[in-house]
FIKOLZA-1660 file (N, C-alpha, C; in steps of 0.1 Angstrom, whole numbers, plus 5000, padded with zeros to 4 digits):
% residues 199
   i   px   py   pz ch aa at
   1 5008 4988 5000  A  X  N
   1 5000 5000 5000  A  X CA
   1 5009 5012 5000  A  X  C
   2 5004 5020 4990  A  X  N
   2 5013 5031 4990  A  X CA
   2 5000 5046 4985  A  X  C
   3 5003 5059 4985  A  X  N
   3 5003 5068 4981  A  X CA
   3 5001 5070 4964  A  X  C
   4 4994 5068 4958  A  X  N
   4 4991 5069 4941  A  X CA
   4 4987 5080 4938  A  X  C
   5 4986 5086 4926  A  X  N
   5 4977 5095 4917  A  X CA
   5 4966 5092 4917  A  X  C
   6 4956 5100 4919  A  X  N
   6 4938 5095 4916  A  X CA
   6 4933 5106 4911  A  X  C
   7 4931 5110 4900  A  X  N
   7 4924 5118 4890  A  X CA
   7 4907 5117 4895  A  X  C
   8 4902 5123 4903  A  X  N
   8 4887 5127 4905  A  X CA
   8 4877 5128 4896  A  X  C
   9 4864 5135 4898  A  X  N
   9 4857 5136 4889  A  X CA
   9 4857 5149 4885  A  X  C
  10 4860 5157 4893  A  X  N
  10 4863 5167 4888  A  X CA
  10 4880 5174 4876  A  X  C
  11 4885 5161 4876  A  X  N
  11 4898 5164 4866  A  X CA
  11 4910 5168 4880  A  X  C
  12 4906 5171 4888  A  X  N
  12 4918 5172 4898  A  X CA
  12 4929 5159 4906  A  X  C
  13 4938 5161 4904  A  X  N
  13 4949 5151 4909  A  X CA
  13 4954 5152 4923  A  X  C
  14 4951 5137 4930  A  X  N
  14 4958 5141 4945  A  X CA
  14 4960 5125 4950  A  X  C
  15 4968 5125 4958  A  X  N
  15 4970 5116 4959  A  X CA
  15 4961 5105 4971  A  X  C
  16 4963 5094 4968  A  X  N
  16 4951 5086 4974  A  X CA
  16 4959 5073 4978  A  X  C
  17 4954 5065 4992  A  X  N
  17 4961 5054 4993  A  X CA
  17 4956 5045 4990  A  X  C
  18 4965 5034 4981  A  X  N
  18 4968 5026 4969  A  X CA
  18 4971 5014 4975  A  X  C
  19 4964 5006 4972  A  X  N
  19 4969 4989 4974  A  X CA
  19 4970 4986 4952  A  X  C
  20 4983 4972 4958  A  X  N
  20 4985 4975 4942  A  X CA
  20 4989 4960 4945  A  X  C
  21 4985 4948 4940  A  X  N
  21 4989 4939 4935  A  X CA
  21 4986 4924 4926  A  X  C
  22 4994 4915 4922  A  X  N
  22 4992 4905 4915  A  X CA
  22 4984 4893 4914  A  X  C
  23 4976 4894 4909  A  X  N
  23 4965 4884 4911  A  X CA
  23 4959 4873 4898  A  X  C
  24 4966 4861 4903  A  X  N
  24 4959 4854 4892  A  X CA
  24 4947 4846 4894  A  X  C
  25 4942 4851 4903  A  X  N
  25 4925 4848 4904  A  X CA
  25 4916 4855 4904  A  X  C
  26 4920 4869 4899  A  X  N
  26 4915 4877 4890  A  X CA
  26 4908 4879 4877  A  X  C
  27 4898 4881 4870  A  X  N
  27 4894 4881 4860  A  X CA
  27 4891 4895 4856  A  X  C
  28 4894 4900 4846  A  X  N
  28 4889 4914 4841  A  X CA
  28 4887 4912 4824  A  X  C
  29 4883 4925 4817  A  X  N
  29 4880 4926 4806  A  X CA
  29 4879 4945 4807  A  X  C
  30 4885 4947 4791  A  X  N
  30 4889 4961 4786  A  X CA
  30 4878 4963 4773  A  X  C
  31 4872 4969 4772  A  X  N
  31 4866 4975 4761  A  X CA
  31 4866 4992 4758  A  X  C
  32 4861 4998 4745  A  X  N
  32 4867 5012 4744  A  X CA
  32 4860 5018 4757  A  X  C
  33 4851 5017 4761  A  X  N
  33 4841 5027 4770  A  X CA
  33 4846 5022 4786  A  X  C
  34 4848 5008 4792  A  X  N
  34 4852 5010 4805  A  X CA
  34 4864 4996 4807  A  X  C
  35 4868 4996 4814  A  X  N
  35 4880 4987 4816  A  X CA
  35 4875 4979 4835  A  X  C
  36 4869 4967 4835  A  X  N
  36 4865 4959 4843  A  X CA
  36 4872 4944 4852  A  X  C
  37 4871 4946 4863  A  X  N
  37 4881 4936 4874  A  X CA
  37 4872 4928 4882  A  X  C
  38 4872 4919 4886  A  X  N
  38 4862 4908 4893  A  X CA
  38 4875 4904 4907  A  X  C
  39 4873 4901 4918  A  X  N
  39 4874 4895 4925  A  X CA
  39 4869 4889 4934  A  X  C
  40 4872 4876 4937  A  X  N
  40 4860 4874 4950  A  X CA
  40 4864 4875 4959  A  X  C
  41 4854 4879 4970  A  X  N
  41 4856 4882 4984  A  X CA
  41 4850 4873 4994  A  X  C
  42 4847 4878 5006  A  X  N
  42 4848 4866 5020  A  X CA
  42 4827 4866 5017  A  X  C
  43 4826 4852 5023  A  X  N
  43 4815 4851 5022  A  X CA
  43 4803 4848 5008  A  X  C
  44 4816 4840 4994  A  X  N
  44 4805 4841 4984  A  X CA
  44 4799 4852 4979  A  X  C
  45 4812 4866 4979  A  X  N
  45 4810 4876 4969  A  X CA
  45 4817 4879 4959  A  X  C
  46 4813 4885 4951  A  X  N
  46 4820 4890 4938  A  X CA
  46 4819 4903 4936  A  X  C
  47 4830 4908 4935  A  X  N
  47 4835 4920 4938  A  X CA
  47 4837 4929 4920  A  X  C
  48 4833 4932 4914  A  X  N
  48 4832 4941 4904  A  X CA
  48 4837 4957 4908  A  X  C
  49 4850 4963 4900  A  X  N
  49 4850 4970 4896  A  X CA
  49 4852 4978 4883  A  X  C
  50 4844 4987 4880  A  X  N
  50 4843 4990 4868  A  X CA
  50 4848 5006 4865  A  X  C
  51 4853 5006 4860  A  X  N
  51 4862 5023 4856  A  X CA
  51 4858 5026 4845  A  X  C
  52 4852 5037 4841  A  X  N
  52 4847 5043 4827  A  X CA
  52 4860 5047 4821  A  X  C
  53 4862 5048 4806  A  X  N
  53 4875 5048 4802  A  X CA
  53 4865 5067 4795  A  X  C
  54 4854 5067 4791  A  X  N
  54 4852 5079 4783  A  X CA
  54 4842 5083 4793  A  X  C
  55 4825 5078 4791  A  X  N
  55 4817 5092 4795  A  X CA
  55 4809 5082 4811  A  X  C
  56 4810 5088 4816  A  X  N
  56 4805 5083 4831  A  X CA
  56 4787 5078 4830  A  X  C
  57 4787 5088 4826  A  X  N
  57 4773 5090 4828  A  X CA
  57 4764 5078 4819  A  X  C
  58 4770 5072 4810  A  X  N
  58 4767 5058 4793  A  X CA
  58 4772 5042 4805  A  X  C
  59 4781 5046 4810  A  X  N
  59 4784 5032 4820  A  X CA
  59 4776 5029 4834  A  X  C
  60 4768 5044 4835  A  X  N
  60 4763 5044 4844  A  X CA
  60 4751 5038 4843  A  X  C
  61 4742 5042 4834  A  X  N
  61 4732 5041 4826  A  X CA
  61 4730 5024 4823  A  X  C
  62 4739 5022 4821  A  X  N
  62 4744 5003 4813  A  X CA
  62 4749 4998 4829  A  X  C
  63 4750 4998 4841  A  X  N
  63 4760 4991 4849  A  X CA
  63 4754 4978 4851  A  X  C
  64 4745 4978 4852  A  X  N
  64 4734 4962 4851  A  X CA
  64 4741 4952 4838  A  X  C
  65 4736 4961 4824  A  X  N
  65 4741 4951 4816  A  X CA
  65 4752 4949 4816  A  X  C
  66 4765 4959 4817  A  X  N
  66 4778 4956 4821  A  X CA
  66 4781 4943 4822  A  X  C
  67 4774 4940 4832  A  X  N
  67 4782 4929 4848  A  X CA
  67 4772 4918 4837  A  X  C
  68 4760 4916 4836  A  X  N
  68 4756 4906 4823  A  X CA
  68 4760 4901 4816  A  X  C
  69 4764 4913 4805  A  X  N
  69 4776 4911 4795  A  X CA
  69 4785 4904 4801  A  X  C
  70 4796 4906 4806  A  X  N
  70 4804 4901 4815  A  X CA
  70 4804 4883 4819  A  X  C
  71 4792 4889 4829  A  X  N
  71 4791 4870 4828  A  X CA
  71 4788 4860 4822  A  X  C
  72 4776 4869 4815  A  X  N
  72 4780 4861 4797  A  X CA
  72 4785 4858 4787  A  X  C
  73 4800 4863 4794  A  X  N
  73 4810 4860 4784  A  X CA
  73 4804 4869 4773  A  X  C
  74 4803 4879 4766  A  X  N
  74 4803 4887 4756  A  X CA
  74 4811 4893 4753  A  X  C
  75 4818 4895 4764  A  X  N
  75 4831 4906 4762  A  X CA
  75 4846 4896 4765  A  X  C
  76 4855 4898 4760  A  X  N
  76 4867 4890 4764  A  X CA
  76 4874 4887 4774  A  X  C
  77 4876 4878 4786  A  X  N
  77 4876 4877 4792  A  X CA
  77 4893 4879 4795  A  X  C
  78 4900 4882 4807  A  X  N
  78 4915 4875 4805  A  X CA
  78 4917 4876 4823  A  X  C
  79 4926 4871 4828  A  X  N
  79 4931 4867 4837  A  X CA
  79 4945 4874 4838  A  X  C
  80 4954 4870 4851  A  X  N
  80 4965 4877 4852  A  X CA
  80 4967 4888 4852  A  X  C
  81 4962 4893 4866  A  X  N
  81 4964 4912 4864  A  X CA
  81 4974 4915 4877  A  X  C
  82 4979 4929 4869  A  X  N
  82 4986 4933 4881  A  X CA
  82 4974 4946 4881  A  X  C
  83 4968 4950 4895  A  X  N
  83 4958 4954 4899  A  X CA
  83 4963 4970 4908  A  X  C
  84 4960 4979 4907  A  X  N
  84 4959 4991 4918  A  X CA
  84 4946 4996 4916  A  X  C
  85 4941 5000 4930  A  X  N
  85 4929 5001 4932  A  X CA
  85 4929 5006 4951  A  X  C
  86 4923 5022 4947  A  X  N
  86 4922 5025 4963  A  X CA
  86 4917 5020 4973  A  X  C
  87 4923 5024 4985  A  X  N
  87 4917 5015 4996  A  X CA
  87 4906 5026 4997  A  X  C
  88 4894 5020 5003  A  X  N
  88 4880 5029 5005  A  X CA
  88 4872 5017 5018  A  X  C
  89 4865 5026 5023  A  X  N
  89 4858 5027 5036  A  X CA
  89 4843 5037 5030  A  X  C
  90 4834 5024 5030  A  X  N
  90 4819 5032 5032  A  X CA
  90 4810 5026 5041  A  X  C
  91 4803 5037 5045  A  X  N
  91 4793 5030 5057  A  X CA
  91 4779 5040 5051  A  X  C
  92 4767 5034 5047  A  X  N
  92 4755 5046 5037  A  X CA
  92 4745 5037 5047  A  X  C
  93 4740 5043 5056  A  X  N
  93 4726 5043 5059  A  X CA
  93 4719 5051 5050  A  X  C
  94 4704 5045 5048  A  X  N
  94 4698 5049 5038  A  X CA
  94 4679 5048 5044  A  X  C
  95 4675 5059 5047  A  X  N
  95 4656 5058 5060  A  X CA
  95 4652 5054 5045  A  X  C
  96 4646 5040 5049  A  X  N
  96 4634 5032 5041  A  X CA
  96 4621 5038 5044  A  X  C
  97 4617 5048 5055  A  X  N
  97 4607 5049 5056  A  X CA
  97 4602 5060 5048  A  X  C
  98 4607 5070 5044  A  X  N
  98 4597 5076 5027  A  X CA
  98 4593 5066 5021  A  X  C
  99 4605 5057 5016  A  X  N
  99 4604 5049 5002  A  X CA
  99 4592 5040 5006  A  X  C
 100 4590 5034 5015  A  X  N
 100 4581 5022 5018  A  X CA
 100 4565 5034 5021  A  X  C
 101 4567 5044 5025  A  X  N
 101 4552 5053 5028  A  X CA
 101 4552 5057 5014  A  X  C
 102 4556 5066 5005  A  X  N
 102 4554 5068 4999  A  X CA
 102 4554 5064 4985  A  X  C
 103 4568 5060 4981  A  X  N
 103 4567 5055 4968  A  X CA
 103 4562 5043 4966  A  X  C
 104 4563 5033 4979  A  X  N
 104 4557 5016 4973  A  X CA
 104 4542 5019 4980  A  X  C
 105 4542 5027 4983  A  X  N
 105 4525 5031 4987  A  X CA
 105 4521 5022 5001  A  X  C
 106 4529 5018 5015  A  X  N
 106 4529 5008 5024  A  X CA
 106 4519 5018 5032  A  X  C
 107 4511 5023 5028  A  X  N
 107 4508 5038 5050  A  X CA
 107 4505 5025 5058  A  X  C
 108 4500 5014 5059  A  X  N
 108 4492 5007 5065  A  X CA
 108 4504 5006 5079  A  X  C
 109 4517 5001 5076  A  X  N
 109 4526 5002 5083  A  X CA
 109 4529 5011 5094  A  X  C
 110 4527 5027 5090  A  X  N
 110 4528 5039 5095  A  X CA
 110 4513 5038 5103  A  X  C
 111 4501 5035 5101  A  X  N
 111 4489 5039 5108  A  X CA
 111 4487 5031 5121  A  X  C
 112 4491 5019 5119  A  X  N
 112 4486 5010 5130  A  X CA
 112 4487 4997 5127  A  X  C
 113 4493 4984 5130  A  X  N
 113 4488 4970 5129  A  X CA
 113 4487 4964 5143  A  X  C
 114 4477 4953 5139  A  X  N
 114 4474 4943 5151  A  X CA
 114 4483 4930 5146  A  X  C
 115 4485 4927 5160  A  X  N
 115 4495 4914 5159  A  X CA
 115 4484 4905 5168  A  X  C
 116 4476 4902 5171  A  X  N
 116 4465 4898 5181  A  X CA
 116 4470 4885 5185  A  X  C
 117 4475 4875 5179  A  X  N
 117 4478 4865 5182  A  X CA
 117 4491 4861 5190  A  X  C
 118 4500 4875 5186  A  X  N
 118 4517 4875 5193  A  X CA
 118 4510 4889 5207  A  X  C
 119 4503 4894 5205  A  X  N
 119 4505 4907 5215  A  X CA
 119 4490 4909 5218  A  X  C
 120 4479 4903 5214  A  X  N
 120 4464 4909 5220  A  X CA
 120 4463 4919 5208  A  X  C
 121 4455 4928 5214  A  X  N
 121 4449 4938 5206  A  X CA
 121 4461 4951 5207  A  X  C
 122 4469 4952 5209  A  X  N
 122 4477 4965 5213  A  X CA
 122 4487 4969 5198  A  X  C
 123 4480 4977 5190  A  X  N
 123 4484 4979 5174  A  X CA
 123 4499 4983 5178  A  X  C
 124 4507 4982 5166  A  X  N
 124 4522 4985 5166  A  X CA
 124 4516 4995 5153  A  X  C
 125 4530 5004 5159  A  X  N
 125 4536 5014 5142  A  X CA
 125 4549 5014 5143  A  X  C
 126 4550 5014 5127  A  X  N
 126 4562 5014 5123  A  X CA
 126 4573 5025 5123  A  X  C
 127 4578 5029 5130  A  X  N
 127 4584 5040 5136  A  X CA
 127 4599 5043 5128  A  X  C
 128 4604 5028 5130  A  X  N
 128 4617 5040 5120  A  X CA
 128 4617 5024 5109  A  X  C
 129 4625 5027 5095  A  X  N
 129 4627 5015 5088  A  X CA
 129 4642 5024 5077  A  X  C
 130 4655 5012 5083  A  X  N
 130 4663 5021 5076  A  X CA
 130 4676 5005 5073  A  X  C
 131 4682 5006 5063  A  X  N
 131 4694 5001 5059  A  X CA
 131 4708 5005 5053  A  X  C
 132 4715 4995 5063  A  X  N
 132 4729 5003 5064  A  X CA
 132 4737 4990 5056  A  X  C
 133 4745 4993 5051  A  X  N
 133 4756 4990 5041  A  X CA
 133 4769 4996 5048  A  X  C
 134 4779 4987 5045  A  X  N
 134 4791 4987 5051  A  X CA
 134 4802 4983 5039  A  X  C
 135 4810 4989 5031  A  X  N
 135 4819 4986 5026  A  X CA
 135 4834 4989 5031  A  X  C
 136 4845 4977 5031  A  X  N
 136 4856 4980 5034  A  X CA
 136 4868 4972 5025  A  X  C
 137 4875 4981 5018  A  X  N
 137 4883 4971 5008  A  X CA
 137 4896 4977 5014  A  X  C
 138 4902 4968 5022  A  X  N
 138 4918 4969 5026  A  X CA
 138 4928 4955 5023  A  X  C
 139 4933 4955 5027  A  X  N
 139 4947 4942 5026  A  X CA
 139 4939 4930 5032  A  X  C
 140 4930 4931 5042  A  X  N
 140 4927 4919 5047  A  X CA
 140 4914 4916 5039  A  X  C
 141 4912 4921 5029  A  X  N
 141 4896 4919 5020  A  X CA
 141 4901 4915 5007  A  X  C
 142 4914 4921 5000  A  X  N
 142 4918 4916 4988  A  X CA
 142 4935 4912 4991  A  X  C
 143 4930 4896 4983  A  X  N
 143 4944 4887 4989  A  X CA
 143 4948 4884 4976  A  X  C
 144 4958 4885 4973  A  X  N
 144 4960 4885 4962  A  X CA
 144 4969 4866 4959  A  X  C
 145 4968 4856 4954  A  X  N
 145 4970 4842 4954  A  X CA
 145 4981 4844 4942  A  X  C
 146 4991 4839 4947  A  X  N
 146 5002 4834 4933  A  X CA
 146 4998 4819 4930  A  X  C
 147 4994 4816 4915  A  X  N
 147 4995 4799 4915  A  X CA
 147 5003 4796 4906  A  X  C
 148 5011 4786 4903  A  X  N
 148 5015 4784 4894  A  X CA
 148 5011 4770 4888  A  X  C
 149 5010 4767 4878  A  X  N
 149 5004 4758 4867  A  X CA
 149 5016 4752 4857  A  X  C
 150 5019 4740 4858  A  X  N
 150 5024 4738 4846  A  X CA
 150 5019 4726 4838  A  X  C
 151 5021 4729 4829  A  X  N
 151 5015 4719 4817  A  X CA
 151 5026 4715 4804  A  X  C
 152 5019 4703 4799  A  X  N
 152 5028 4698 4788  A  X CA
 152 5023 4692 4780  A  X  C
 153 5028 4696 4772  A  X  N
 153 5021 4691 4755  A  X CA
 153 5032 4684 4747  A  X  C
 154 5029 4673 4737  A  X  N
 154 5040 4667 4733  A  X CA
 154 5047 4678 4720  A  X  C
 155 5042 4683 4713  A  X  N
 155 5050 4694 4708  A  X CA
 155 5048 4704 4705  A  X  C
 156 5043 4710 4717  A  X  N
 156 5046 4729 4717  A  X CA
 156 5048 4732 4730  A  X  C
 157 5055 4744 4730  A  X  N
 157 5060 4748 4737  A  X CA
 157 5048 4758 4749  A  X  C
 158 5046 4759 4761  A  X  N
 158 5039 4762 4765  A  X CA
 158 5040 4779 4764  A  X  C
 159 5031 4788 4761  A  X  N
 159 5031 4799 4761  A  X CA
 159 5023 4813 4775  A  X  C
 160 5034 4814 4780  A  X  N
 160 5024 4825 4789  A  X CA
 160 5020 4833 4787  A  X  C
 161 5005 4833 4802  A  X  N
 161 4995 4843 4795  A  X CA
 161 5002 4861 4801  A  X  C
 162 4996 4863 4791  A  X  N
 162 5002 4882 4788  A  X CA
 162 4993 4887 4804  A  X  C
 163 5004 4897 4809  A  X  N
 163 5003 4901 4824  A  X CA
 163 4988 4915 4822  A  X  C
 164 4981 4917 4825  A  X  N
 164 4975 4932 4824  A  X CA
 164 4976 4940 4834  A  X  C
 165 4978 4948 4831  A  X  N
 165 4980 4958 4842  A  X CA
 165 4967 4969 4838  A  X  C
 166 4962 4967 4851  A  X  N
 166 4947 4977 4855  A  X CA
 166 4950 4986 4866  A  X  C
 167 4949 5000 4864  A  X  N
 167 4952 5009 4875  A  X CA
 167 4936 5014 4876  A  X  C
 168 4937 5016 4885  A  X  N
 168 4917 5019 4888  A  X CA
 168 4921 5036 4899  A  X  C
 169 4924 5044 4888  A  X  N
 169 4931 5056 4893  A  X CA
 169 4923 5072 4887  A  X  C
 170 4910 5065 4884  A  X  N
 170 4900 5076 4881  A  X CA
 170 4886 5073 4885  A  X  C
 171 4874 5076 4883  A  X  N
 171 4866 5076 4892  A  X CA
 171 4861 5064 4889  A  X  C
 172 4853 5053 4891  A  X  N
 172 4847 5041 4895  A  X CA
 172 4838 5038 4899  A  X  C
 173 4833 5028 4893  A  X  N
 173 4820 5016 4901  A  X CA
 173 4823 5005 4910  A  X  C
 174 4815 5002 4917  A  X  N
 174 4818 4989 4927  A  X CA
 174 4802 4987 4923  A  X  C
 175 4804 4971 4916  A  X  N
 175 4789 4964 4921  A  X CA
 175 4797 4952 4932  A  X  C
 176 4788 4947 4940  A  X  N
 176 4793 4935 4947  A  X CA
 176 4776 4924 4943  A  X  C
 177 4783 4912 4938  A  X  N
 177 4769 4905 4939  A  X CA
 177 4769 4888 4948  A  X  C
 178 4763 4887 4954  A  X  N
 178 4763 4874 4962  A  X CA
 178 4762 4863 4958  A  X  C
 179 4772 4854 4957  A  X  N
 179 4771 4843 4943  A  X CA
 179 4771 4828 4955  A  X  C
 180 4767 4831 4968  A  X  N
 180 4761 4817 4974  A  X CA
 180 4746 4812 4967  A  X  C
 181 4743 4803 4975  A  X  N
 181 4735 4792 4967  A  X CA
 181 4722 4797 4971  A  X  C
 182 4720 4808 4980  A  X  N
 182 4712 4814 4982  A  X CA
 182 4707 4825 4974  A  X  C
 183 4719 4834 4977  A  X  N
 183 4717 4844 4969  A  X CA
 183 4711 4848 4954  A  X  C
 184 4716 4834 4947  A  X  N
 184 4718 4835 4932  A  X CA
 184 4716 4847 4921  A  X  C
 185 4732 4851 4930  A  X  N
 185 4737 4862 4922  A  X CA
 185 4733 4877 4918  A  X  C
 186 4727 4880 4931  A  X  N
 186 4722 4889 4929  A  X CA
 186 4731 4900 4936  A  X  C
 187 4725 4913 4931  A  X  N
 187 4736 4927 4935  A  X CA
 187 4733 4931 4946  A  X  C
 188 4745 4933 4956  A  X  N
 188 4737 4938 4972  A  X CA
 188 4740 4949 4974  A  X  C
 189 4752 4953 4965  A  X  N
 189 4758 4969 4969  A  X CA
 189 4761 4975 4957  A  X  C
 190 4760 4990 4955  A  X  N
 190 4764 4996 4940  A  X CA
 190 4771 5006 4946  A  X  C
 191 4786 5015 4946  A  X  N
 191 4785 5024 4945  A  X CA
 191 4792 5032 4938  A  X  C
 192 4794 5044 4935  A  X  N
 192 4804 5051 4927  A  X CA
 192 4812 5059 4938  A  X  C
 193 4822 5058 4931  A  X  N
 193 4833 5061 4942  A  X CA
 193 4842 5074 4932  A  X  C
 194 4836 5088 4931  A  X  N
 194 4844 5098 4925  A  X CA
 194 4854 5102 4931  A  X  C
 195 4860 5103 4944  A  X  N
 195 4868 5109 4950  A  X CA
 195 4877 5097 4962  A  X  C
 196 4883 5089 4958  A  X  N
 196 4885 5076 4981  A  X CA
 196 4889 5088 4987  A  X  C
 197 4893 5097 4988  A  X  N
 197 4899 5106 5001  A  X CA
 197 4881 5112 5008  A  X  C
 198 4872 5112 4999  A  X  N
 198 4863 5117 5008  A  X CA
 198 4850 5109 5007  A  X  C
 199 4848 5100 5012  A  X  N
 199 4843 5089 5014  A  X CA
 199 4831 5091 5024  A  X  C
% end
C-alpha cells in the first residue's frame, strides 16, 4: 500500500492510498468505454470494479448490463492482472421509511397493525425503517494468490498468459453480487466512488 495518483471527477489530481497487487485469480475485461476487474471476496461475493475509460454517465446508465455482458461471456475475458485500486471505507445508511410510505404506497405500516395472536389487541407502528451498508476494501479483503500451473504438450512449447496491468486511478464503480447458493447472484451493493479521500 502506497500513496498513488487519483484523478477525481472533477479532473483534479491528488494523491490517494493505493493497494497494488498480482493476482491470478483475478478476472477482468477492457473495452473502448470502461475497463472491468472481478474479485472474490469473503462470504461468496463477487466484487466488480468498473472504471469508465470515456463518459461516466453511458456506464452508468448500462451498469446492470455491464456485469451481464460480463458474465455472459460477451466481452473477452483475461486473467492475470497486476491490479491498483484505492483503499476505500463506506458506511451509507439509507431511511426506508419515505420509500416504503410513499413510493411503494405501504401507509398501512405507519397507521397501525394488530398482531392479536403474538400481542392481543395493542396495534404497533412502524416508527423508523432504515438500511445500512458497510463497505471496506483493505489488505485483509483483497488477497491477492500466486498459483502456478504447469502443463505439457507433446509438441509445443507452452506459452504465457500476457500480464494486464489495471490501475483503477480515476473515478469508479463497485457492484458487489452474492454468488452463494442462496443468493443466486444477485447485486447487494452499487457504489460510485468519485473521489477515496472523501468517502
Amino acid at each position: 500500500t502506497a500513496e498513488r495518483p487519483f484523478t477525481n471527477e472533477l479532473g483534479n489530481t491528488e494523491n490517494v492510498m493505493t493497494m497494488k497487487g498480482h493476482f491470478t485469480d483475478a478476472h477482468g475485461a477492457t473495452t473502448p468505454d470502461y475497463n472491468l476487474v472481478t474479485l472474490y471476496a469473503k462470504n461468496h461475493a463477487m466484487v466488480y470494479f468498473i472504471q469508465p475509460r470515456k463518459n461516466i454517465s453511458a456506464v452508468a446508465d448500462n451498469l446492470s448490463q455491464i456485469v451481464q455482458d460480463y458474465e455472459g461471456h460477451k466481452v473477452q475475458h483475461f486473467s492475470n492482472i497486476n491490479l491498483e485500486v484505492p483503499k476505500i471505507s463506506i458506511k451509507n445508511k439509507l431511511d426506508l421509511k419515505d420509500l416504503l410510505k410513499n413510493e411503494m404506497q405501504i401507509s398501512s405500516f405507519f397507521t397501525g397493525l394488530t398482531f392479536d395472536k403474538l400481542t392481543g389487541k395493542v396495534p404497533y407502528v412502524l416508527a423508523t425503517a432504515s438500511q445500512t451498508a458497510t463497505l471496506d476494501l483493505n489488505e485483509d479483503y483483497a488477497e491477492g494468490k500466486a498459483i502456478t500451473e504447469i502443463g505439457f504438450r507433446a509438441t509445443a512449447a507452452m506459452i504465457p498468459e500476457e500480464v494486464h496491468n489495471i490501475k483503477i486511478d480515476s473515478p469508479y464503480f463497485i457492484v458487489i453480487k452474492d454468488w452463494s447458493n442462496i443468493g443466486l447472484r444477485r447485486t447487494v451493493f452499487t457504489a460510485f466512488i468519485a473521489d477515496p479521500n472523501k468517502q
